[in-house]
N, C-alpha and C positions, 0 to 999 in steps of 0.2 A: 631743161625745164625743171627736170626731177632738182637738180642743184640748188637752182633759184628758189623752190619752194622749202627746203631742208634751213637753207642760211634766211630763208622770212621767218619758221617756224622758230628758230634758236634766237633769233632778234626777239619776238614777242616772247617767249618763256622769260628771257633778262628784261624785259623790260617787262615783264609782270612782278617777277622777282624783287625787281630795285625798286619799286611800288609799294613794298612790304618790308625794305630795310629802312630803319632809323636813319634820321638826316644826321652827318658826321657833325662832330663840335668842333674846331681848328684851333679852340684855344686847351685842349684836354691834354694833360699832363697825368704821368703817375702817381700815386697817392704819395702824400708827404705825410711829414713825420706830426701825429699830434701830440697837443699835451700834455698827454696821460703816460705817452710812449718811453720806450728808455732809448738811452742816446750814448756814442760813445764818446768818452773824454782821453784826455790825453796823458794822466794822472789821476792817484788817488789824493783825495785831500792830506794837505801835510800837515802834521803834529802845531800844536798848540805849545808856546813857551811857557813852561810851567810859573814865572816869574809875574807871567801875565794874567794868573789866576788865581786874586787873591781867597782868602780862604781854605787852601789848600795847606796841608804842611810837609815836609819832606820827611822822610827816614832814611838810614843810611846804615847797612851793617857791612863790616869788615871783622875777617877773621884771617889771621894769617896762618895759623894753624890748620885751618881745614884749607885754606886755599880761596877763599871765596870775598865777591864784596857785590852790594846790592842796595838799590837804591825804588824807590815805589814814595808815592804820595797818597796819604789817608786826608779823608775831611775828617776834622775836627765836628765830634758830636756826631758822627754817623760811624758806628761802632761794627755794624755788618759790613762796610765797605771796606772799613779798614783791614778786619777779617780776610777779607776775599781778596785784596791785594796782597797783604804778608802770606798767602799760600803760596803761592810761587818760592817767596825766599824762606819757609820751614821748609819745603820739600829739598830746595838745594842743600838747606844745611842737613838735612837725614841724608839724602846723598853722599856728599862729600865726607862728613862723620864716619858713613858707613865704609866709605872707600879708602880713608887713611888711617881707619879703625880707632878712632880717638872723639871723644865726648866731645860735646861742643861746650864752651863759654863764653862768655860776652868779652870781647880785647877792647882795652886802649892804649893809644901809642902816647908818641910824643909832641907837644907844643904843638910841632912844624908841620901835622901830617895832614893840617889842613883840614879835617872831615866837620866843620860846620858848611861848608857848603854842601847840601843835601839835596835830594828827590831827584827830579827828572831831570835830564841834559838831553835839549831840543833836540828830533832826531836819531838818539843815539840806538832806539829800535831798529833804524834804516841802514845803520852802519856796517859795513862787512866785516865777516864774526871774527873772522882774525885780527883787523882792525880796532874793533872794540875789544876784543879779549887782551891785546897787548898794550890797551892806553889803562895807563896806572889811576886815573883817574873816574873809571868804569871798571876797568877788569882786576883780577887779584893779584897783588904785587909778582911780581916775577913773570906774572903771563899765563901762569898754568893752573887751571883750576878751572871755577865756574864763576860767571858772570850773571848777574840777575838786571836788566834793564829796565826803564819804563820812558813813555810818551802817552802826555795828555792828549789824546783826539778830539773830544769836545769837553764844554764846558761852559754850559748853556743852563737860564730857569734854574731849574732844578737839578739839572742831570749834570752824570759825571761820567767821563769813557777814560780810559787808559788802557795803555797797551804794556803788558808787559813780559817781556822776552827772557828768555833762560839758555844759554850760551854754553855748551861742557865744552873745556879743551884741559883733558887730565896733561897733556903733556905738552899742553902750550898751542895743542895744532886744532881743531875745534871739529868735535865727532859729533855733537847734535848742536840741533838748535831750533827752539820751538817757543811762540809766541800764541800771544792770548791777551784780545781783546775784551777788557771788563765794562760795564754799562750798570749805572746805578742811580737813582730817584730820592736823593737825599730826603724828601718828603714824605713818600710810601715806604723807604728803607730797601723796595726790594732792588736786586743784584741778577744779572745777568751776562751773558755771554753773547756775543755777536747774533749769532743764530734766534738768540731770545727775543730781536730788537721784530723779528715777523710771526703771523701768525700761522694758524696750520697751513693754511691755502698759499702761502707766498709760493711757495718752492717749485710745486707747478705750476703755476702762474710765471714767476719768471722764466722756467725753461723755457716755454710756449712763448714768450717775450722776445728770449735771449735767440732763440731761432729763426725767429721774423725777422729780427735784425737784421741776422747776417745773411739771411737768402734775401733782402733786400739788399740789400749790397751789394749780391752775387748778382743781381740784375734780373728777380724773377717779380713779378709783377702778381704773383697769384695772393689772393684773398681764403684760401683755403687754410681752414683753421690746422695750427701744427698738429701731429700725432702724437700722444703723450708718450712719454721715454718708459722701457721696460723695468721693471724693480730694481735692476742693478743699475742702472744707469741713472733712475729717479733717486737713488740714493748716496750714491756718488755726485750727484748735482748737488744735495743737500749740504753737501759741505760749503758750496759757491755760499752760503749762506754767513759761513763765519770770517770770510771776509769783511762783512760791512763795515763801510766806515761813512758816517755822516758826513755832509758836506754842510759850507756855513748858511746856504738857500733853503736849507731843512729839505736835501735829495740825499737818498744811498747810495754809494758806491760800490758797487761788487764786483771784483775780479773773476774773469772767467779765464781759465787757466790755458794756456796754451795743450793743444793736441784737442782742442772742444769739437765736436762734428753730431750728426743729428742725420738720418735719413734723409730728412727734407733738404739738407744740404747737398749729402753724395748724391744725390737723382741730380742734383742741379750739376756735379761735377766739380762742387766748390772743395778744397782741401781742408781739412783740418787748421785749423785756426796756429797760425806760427810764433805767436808771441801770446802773453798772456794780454789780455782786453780788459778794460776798465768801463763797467756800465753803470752810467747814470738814471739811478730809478727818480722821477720826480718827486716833489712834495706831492701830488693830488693824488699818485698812482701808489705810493707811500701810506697815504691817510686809509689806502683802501684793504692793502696787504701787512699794516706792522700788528704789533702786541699792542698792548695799552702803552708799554714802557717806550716802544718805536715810537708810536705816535706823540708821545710827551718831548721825544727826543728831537724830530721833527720839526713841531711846534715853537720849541722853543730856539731853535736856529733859526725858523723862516724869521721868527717876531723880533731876533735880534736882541733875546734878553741878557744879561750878563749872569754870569753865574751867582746863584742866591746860597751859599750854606747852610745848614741850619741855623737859627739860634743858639751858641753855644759860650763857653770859657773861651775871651779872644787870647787869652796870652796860653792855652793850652789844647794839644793835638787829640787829648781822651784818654783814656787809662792806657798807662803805657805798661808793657807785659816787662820789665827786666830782666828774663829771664831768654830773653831775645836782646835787646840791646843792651848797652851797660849804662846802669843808673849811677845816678848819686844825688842829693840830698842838700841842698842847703836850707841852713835855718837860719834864723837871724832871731836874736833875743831883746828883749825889756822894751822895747816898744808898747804901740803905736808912738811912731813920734812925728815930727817936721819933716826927715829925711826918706821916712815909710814910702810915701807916695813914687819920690824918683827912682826909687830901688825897683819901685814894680811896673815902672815904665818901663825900664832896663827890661825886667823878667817879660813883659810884651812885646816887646819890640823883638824877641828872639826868642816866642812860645816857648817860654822856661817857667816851670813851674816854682815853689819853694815854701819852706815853712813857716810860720810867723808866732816864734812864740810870745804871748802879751802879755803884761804885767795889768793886774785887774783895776788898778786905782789907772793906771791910765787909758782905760777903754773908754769910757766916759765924756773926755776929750778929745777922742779920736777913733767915736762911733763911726763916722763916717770912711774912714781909712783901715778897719778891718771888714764892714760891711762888702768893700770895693775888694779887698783882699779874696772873700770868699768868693764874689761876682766873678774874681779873675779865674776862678779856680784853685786858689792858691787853699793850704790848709793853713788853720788858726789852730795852738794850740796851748796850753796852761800855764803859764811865767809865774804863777802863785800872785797871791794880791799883792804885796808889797818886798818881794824882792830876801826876803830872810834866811841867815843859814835852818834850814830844816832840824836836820837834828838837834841844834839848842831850842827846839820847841817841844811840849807835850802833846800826845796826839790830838788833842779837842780843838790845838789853834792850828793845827796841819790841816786838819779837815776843813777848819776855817778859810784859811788862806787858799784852799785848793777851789774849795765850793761856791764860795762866795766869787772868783774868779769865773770860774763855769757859769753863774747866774749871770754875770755881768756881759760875758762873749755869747752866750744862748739869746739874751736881750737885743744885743747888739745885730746878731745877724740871723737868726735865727738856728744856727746851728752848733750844736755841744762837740767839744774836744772828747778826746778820743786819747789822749796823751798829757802829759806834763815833763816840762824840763827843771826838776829842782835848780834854783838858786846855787850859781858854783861849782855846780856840780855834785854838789853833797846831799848824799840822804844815808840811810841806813836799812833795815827792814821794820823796825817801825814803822819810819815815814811811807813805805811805800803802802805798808798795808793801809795805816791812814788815809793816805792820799785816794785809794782806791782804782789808780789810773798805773799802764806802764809809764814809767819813766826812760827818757829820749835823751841822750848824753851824745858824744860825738867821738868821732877816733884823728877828725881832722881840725886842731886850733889852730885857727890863723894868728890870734894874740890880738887881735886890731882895734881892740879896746886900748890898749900901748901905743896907738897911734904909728905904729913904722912905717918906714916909705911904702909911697907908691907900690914901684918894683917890687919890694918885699911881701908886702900884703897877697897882692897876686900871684908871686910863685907860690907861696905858702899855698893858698887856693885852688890852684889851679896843677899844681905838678905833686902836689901830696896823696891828693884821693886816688884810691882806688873802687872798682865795682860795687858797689852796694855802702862805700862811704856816706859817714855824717859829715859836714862841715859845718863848725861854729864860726859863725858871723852874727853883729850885732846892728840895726838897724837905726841907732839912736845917734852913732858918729858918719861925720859927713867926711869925711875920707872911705869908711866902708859903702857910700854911699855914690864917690867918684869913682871908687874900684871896681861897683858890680858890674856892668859893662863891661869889663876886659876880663873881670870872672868866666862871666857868662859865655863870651866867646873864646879864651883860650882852654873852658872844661868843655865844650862843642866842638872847637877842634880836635882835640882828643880823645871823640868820638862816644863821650859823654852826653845823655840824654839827662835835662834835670828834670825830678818828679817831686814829689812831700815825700814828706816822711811813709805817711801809709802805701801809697801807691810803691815805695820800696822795700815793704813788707810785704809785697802780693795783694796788697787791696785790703787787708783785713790788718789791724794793731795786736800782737798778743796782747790777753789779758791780763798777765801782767810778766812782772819785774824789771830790770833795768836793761839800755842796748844802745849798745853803742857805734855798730852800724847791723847792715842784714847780710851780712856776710856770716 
């Protein structure tokens, strides 16, 4: 009896009990992943082909004396970017300099050595460092030395990312190698670094992220918010930050590095993370944790816009420093003419800049063809009004011929020369004092007012200059006019950047007397 009544009493306790449990749901499943969540992928995004982003321009230095050669892309008209990218390749050359104890100078080789093909080679960040360090076409002839890389990452609205990589292999075999993601806002100008692209709050916010994850994964089911990582560990994640790389849905990418663990994990018994993991932050959860510069970056990938560059000089990349690359100088004289215009399609078509010196009686006719001139970026400068030896003049018609030219080019585009090239070549020191302007002569004549071949005109051109060279050319014959083209690209191949005249005086014209290159 005692029995029967113990198994009635335990019947009614459960059946009071199960009176007071919630009815089950049969269709209840674990929580899934929302859309704010981060997800893993199986890859970071790859590199963008520099080819495929117009407005960009390449740079290229080779030095065979220090060892080194280096390749990065500047926008044209955004002058901090281009700054922040040529840091990488001044540090290699103070490096290198320092290490085979010899000054650095701007080299050019020969015809053949091919360096007009410039900037970025798809990729070649991903490459392994001995691989890239022994391709002649990336790394420094022989192999040994240092290697400066770059890959475009995005290239979107406004903004601009590039990666760019720094390779040492002093003896061929490759002892570091360290890379740096740049991000930049061609609009606002500002410039940042990966870690720039979030704001203060990302960092824990993604750990707390980055941990759910993977104890989801491990198959814990709990809702319990992570425990925040201790200082050394929250700062050591910080780094997971300069990983970022955008993806084209406007999500970040962040690498979480293999050996990643978290408390929350070891309780669960899950291991240490055996590869490195690729996390996909979304665009929404993105919008919530970036910078201003993140979320432009974002934005402008979800929306699918193409890269916008500045407004700037299309046929030119912005002050070029020659004391970094090696310049040179072409001029072309007595112009504007008929031929002017194709010469500076040439100079467009292969962001070369050059000099145009005009003769004053013919600006008048060919307002519109130095106006385009200055638009390109190109520099206009003083051909005298009608062409006369200087010296058989008195100073009053020097001044004439000089001044009255300057009115007519200041009319014309609104902006004063800064120089003059006497007639011939001739003047004296009267005429200079006269004239009031340096005078711009050349160390490279090609002769091609003489009309010689083809072939001929071009090597003169092309295999004569050296660093900081003038070259005279004249713009009024239509043979110097089918040459510039193969100018242009055989002084590019030998690693010749073309600038004006003043930009290969450092930006500034002495006041005066005569020069005949900046050397």
């Amino acid at each position: 009896m005692r029995r029967t009544l113990a198994i009635a009493a335990a019947l009614a306790v459960t059946i009071a009990l199960a009176g007071c449990m919630p009815e089950s749901d049969p269709d209840w499943m674990p929580r899934g992943w929302g859309a704010g969540d981060l997800r893993t992928v199986e890859a970071p995004p790859v590199p963008i082909a520099a080819g495929q982003t117009p407005g960009l321009a390449g740079e290229r230095v080779r030095s065979d004396l220090l060892g080194l050669q280096a390749r990065v892309m500047v926008v044209p008209g955004a002058e901090a970017i281009g700054a922040a990218v040529l840091q990488p390749v001044r540090a290699a050359i103070a490096a290198r300099s320092a290490a085979v104890n010899r000054a650095y100078a701007p080299e050019v080789f020969g015809r053949e050595a091919g360096l007009n093909d410039r900037g970025c080679v798809q990729g070649s960040t991903l490459r392994p460092a001995a691989e890239a360090i022994a391709d002649p076409a990336l790394g420094p002839i022989g192999g040994s030395g240092t290697a400066v890389l770059c890959d475009i990452v995005v290239a979107a609205g406004s903004v601009i990312g590039q990666r760019v990589r720094t390779i040492e292999a002093p003896g061929g075999v490759p002892t570091a190698d360290h890379s740096e993601v740049l991000f930049a806002d061609v609009t606002t100008g500002e410039v940042a670094g990966a870690r720039g692209l979030w704001n203060a709050d990302a960092a824990s916010a993604l750990w707390a992220e980055s941990v759910d994850l993977l104890r989801r994964e491990a198959g814990a089911l709990s809702l319990a918010p992570v425990a925040p990582p201790d200082d050394s560990t929250a700062e050591a994640f910080a780094t997971v930050l300069d990983s970022t790389l955008p993806a084209p849905d406007g999500s970040f990418v962040v690498t979480l590095p293999a050996g990643f663990t978290a408390p929350a994990l070891t309780d669960l018994g899950a291991p240490p993370t055996a590869t490195d993991r690729f996390l996909a932050v979304p665009p929404a959860r993105v919008g919530v944790l970036a910078s201003p510069l993140g979320v432009a970056v974002s934005a402008a990938l979800a929306a699918g816009t193409p890269f916008a560059p500045p407004p700037s000089s299309p046929s030119r990349t912005g002050s070029t420093d020659c004391r970094l690359v090696p310049c040179v100088a072409l001029t072309f004289d007595d112009g504007p003419g008929p031929f002017t215009p194709g010469i500076m399609d040439a100079l467009e078509a292969q962001r070369s800049a050059a000099t145009f010196y005009a003769i004053g009686r013919n600006v008048a006719g060919g307002a519109d063809t130095v106006r385009r001139a200055v638009a390109d970026g190109h520099e206009v400068g003083n051909h005298t009004w009608s062409h006369p030896q200087l010296p058989t003049l008195d100073a009053a018609a020097v001044g004439r011929q000089i001044r009255d030219t300057q009115n007519a080019l200041r009319e014309a585009t609104g902006v004063t020369p800064t120089s003059f090239r006497p007639p011939y070549g001739e003047y004296d020191a009267a005429v200079l004092t006269a004239a009031g302007l340096p005078a711009v002569l050349w160390d490279v004549d090609t002769n091609d007012w003489r009309q010689p071949d083809q072939a001929v005109l071009i090597g003169r051109a092309v295999e004569q200059p050296r660093p900081g060279s003038i070259v005279l050319l004249h713009d009024i014959h239509e043979n110097t006019a089918r040459a510039t083209p193969a100018i242009i690209s055989g002084l590019r191949d030998r690693g010749f950047t073309l600038v004006t005249v003043t930009e290969l005086f450092g930006g500034t014209m002495p006041s005066k007397g005569a020069w005949r290159s900046a050397r």
